[in-house]
C-alpha positions in Angstrom: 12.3 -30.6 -15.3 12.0 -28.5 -12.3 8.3 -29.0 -12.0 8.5 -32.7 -12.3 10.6 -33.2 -9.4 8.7 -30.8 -7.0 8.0 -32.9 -4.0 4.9 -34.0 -3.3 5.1 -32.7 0.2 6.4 -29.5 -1.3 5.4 -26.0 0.8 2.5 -24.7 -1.3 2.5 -21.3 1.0 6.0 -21.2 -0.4 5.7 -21.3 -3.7 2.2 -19.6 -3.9 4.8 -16.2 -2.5 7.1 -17.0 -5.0 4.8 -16.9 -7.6 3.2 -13.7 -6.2 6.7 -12.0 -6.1 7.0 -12.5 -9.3 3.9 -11.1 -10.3 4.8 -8.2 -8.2 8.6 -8.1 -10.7 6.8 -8.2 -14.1 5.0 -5.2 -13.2 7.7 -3.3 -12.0 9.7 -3.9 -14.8 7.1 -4.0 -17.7 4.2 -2.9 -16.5 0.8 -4.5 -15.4 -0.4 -5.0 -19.4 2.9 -7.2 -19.5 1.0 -9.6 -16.4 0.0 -13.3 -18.0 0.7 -16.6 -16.8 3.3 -17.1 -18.9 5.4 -14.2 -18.1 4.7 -14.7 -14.6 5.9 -18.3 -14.6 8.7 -17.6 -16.6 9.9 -15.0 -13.7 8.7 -17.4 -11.4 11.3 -19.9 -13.1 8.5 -22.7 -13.4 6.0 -24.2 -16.4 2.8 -21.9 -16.8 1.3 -25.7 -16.3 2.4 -25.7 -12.7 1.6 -21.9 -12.0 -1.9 -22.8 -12.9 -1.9 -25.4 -10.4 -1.9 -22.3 -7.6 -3.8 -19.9 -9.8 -5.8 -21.5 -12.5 -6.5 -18.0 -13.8 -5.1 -15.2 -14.5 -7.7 -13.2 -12.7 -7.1 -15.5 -9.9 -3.2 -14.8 -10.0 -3.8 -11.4 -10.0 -6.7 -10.8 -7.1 -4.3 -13.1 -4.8 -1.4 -10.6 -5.7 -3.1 -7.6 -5.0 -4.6 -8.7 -1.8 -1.2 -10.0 -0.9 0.5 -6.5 -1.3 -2.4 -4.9 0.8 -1.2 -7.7 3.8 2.4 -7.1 3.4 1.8 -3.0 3.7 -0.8 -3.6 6.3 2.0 -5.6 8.6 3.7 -2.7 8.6 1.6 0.6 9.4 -0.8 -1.0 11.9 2.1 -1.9 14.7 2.8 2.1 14.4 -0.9 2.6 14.4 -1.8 0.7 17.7 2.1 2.7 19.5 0.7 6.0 18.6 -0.2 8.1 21.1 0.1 11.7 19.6 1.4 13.9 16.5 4.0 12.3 16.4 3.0 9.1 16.6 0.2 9.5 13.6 2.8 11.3 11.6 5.1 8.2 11.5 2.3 6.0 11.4 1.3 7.9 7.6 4.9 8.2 6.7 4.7 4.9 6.5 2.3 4.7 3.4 4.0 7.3 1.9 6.6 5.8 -0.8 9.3 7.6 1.1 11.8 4.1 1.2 12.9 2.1 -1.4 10.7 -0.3 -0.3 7.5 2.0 -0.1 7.9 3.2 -3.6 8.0 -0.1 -5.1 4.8 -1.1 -3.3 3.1 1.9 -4.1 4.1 2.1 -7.7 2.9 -1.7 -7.8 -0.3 -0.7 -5.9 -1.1 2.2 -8.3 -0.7 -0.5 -11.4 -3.5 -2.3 -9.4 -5.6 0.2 -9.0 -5.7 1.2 -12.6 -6.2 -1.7 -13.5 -9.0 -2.2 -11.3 -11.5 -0.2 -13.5 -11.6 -2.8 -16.1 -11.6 -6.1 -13.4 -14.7 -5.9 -11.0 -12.6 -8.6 -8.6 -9.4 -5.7 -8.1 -12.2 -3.1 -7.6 -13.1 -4.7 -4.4 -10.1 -4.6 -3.2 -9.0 -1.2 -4.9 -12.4 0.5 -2.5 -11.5 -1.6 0.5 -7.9 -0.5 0.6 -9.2 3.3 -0.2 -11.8 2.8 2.7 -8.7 1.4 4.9 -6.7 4.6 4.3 -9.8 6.6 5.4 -10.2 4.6 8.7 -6.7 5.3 9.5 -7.0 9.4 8.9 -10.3 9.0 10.8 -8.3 7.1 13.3 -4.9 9.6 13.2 -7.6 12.5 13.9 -9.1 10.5 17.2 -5.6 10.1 18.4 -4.5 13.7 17.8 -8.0 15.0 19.5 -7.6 12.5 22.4 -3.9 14.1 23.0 -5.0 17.5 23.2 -3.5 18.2 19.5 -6.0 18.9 17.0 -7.0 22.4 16.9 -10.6 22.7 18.6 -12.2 24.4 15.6 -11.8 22.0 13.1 -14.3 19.5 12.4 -12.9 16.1 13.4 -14.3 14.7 9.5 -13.1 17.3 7.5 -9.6 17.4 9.5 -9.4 13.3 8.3 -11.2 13.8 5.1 -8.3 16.0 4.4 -5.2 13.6 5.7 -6.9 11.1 3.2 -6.9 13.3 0.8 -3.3 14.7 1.2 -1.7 10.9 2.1 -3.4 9.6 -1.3 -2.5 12.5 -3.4 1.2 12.4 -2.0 1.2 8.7 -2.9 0.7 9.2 -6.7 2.5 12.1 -6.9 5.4 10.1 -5.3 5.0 7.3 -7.6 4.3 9.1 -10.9 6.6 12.0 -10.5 9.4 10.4 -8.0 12.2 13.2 -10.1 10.2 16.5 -9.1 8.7 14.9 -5.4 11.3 13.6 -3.4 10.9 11.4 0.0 12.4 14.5 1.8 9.3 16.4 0.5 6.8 14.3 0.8 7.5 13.6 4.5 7.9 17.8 5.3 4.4 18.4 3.1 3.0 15.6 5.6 4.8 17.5 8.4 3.2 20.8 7.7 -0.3 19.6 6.9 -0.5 18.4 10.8 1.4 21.1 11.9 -2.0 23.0 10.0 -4.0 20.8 12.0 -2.9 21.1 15.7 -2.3 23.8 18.1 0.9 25.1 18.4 3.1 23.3 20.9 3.1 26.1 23.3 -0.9 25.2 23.6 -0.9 21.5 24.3 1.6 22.3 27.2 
């Protein structure tokens, strides 16, 4: 067996991603009520007796993949959130959340599962309000970046102008997730678009 001849040096890192991965696979292709260790390992191509030994619960397995996800997307948007300097900056900085890619979409859609799921598991509730509060600190942050380049339109309040991006970058999200046939990526981006647009002067101001 496979799990017998693991070496006792093996790269637990490794295999803790692989396992995660897989996690991440079952819920894309049967949903998050389909999660369990067995179906897990069995994607994972190991004995639920050795996927225990990395996550001896199934709570466990799932927290760990959750948080995971939130790391892998968080790798991502910050390098565009420290190299923006502007409108443009911030809008490809909240593209990025935005399941516009291949990629995106399937961590969004896996996200969302989360996130339901959350209500019923006080552990992915945590993480479910931290990642919500993260996505407010970066409108709140988009909104400093825009006022510091002379962007933002002067008569907007700076929380209502990134209570609003919040809003409108997490209702995109589902909306791209749950209804991916009637919102397309091009859409998404150009509603993102013309919601700044709405926000800042007209170019012929900032000049």
């Amino acid at each position: 067996m496979l799990d017998k001849a693991m070496p006792r040096l093996a790269d637990h890192d490794a295999r803790r991603a692989t396992i995660v991965e897989a996690l991440w696979r079952v819920i894309r292709q049967a949903g998050i009520a389909d999660v369990s260790v067995r179906t897990v390992a069995a994607e994972a191509g190991m004995s639920p007796t050795a996927l225990r030994y990395y996550f001896p619960t199934q709570d466990a397995l799932l927290t760990n993949a959750m948080r995971e996800l939130v790391a892998v997307a968080s790798l991502r948007v910050v390098p565009l959130l420290e190299a923006a300097r502007d409108r443009r900056g911030v809008e490809t900085m909240l593209a990025e959340l935005l399941p516009v890619g291949e990629q995106g979409r399937a961590d969004q859609q896996i996200y969302l599962a989360f996130a339901a799921h959350a209500l019923a598991f006080p552990g992915l509730r945590g993480i479910s309000e931290e990642t919500g509060q993260g996505i407010r600190r970066l409108a709140d942050r988009a909104v400093e970046i825009m006022i510091a380049s002379g962007e933002l339109r002067p008569d907007l309040d700076p929380e209502r102008a990134a209570a609003s991006i919040d809003a409108l970058v997490q209702g995109l999200t589902f909306q791209g997730c749950a209804r991916p046939a009637l919102t397309s990526p091009a859409e998404l981006r150009r509603t993102l678009a013309e919601h700044l647009d709405l926000l800042c002067r007209p170019p012929r101001e900032c000049e």
